[in-house]
C-alpha positions as CSV (number, residue, x, y, z in Angstrom):
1,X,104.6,86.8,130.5
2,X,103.1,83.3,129.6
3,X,105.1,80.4,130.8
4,X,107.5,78.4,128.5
5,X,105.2,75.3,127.6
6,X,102.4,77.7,126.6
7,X,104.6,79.8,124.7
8,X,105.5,76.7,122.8
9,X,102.2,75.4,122.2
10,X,101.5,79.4,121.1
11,X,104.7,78.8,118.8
12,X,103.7,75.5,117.1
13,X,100.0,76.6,116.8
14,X,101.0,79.9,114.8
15,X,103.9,78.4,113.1
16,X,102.1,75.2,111.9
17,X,99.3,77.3,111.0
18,X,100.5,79.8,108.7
19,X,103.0,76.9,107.0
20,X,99.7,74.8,106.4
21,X,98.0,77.5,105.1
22,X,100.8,78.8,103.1
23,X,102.0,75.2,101.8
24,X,98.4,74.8,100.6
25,X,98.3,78.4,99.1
26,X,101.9,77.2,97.0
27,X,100.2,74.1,95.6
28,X,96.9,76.2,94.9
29,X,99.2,78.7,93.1
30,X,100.9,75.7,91.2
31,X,97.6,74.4,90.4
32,X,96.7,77.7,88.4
33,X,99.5,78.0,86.9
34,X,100.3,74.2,85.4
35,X,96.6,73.0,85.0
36,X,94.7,76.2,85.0
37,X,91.1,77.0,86.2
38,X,88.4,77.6,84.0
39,X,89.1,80.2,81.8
40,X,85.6,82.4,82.5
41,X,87.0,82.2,86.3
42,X,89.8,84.9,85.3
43,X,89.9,88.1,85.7
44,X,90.1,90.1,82.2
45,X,92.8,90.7,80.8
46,X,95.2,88.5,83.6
47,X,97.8,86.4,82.5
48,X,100.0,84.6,84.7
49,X,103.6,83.7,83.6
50,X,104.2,80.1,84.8
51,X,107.6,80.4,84.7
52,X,107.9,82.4,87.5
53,X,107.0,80.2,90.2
54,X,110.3,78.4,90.5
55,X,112.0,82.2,89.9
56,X,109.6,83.5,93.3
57,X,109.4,80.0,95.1
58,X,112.8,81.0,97.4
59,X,111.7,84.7,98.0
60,X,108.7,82.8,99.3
61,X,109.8,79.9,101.1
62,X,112.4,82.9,103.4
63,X,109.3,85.3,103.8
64,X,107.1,82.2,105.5
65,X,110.0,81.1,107.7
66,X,110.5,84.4,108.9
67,X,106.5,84.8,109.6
68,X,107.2,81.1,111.4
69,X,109.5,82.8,113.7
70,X,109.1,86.3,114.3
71,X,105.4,86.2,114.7
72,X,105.4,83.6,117.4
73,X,108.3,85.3,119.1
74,X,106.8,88.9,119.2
75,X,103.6,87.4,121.0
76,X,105.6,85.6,123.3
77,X,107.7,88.5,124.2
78,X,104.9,91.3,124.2
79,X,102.4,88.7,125.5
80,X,101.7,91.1,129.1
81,X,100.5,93.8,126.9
82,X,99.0,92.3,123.4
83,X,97.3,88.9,125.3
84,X,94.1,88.9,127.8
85,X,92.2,85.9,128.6
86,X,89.3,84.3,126.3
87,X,86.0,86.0,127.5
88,X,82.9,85.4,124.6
89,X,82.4,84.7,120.9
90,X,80.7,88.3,120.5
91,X,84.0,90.1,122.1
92,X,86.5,87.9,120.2
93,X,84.5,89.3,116.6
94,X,84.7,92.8,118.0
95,X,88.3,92.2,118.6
96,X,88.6,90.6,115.1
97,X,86.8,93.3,112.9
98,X,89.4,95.8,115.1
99,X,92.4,94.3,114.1
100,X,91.2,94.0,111.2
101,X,90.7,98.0,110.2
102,X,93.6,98.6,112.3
103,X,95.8,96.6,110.8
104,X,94.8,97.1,106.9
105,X,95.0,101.0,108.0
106,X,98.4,100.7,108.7
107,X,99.0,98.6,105.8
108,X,97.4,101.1,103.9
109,X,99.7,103.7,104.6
110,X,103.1,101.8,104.9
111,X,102.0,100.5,101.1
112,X,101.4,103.8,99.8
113,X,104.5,105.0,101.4
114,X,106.4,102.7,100.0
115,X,105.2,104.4,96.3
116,X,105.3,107.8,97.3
117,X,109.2,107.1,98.0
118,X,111.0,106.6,94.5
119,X,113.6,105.3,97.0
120,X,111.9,102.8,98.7
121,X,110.0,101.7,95.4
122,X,113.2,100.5,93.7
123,X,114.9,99.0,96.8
124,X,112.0,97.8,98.2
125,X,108.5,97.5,96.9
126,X,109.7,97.0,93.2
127,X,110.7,93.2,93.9
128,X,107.2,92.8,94.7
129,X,105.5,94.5,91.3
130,X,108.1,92.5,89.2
131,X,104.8,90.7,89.2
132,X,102.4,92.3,87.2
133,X,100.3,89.6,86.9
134,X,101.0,87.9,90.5
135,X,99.8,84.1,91.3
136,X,98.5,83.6,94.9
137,X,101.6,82.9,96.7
138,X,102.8,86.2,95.4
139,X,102.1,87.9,98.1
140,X,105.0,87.1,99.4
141,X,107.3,87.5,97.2
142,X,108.4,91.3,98.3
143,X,111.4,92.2,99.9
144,X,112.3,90.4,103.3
145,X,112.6,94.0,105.5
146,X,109.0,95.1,103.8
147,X,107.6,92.0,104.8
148,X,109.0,92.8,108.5
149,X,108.0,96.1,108.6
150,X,104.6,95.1,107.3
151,X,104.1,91.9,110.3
152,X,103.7,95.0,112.8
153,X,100.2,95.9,111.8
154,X,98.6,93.3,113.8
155,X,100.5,94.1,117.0
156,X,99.8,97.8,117.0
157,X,96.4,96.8,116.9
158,X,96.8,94.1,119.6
159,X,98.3,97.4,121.9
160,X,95.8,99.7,120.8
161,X,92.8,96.8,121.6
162,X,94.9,96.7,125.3
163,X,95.1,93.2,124.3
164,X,93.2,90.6,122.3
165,X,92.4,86.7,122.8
166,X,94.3,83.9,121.1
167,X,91.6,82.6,119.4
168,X,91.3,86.3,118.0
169,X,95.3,86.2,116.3
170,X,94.3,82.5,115.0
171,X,91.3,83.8,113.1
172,X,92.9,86.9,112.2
173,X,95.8,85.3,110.6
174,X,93.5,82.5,109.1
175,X,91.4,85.4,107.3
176,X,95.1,87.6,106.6
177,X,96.0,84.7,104.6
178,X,93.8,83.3,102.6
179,X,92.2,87.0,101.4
180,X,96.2,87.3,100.7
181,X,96.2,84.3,98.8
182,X,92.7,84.9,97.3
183,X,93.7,88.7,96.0
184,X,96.9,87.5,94.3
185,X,94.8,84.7,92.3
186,X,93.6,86.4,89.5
187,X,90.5,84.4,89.7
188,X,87.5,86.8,90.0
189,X,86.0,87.6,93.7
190,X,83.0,85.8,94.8
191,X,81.0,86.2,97.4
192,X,82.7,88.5,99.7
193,X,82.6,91.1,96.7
194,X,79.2,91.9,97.9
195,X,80.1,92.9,101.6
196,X,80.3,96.6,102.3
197,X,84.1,97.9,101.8
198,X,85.4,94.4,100.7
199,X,88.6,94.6,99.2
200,X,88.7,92.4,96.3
201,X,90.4,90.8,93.8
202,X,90.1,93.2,90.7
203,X,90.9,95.9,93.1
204,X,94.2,94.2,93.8
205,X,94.5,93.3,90.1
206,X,94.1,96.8,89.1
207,X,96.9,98.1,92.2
208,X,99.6,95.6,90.3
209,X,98.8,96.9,86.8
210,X,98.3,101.0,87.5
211,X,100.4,101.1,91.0
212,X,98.9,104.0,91.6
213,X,95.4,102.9,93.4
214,X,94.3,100.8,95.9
215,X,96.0,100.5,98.5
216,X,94.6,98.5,101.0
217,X,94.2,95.1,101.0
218,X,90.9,93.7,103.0
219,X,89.1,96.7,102.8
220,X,88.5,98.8,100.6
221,X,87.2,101.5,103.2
222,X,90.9,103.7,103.2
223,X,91.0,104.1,99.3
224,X,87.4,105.5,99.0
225,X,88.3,107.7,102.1
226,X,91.6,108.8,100.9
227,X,90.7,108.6,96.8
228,X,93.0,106.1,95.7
229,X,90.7,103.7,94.3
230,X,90.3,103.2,90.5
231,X,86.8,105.5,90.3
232,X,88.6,108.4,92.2
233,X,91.8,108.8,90.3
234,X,89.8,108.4,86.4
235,X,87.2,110.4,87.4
236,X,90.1,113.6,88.0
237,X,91.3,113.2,84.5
């Protein structure tokens, strides 16, 4: 296990990290929603409710500090099996496009679980879609246990990888986020939307207005495989 003053540095790294990101993804969301963005830059049909900001804002703030916590912790305490030793740029992408798929599969299927379950859709999930129209920082606005359950993706691909670098969990979170934060916008995707199985905003857009497709969140590789996506479900009726 690493040593106590590396474990802090690990702490303050990840912590500071996702807060700065986050902070910066509240004002971005605030910045839509007060001053707006061009108008072109929307995706049809979206309209934000600016209201809701200060209604979501202490969902939000609870869901980060828990992230600033239990993140950092579980590396510490798993850190023999999820943590190996920096070897070369080329390994830490291999590692990163793994954790990726691994952890949007499982997000796939926790997500889609949570609307096969009438149950767990109204206790659970249904705080989340209150937002049919979500601003970026929505994405984490969702019930505190989801949000839990959902922050063990990424370590079940760390112990499937046998381990991964740090400098593989910093870029993987750095990426989480702002596609997170970028997804929720309602500003149209730009130039990832041309990448293979990219998950993108209208994808997301159309998930909070039908609930019924598309799943996934970076890719979009699980819904074409598992015909969730918009073209699959309209194309059986």
């Amino acid at each position: 296990m690493i040593d106590t003053s590396i474990y802090l540095n690990v702490f303050l790294t990840i912590s500071g990290l996702f807060l700065g990101l986050n902070l910066l993804g509240i004002c971005y969301s605030k910045l839509i929603l007060v001053n707006g963005i061009n108008q072109l830059s929307y995706i049809p049909k979206y309209k934000h409710r600016p209201s809701s900001f200060g209604k979501h804002l202490p969902l939000i703030l609870m869901n980060i500090t828990i992230m600033c916590i239990v993140f950092p912790a579980g590396l510490y305490l798993m850190s023999d099996w999820i943590m190996v030793g920096y070897q070369n740029l080329w390994i830490v992408l291999v590692q990163l496009v793994a954790v990726l798929l691994i952890d949007d599969f499982y997000f796939y299927c926790f997500h889609r679980l949570l609307h096969k379950s009438d149950f767990l859709f109204k206790k659970i999930h249904n705080i989340h879609h209150r937002a049919r129209n979500p601003f970026p920082s929505d994405y984490l606005y969702e019930h505190p246990l989801e949000w839990l359950i959902g922050l063990l993706g990424p370590f079940i691909a760390f112990l499937i990888l046998g381990g991964v670098s740090f400098p593989t969990i910093v870029l993987f979170l750095i990426i989480k986020v702002l596609h997170e934060l970028d997804i929720h916008s309602g500003i149209k995707s730009s130039l990832y939307r041309h990448l293979p199985f990219a998950g993108i905003n209208e994808y997301h857009a159309l998930h909070h207005k039908y609930q019924d497709v598309h799943f996934a969140s970076v890719f979009s590789l699980w819904d074409w495989v598992f015909r969730t996506n918009y073209l699959s479900k309209t194309a059986k009726k």
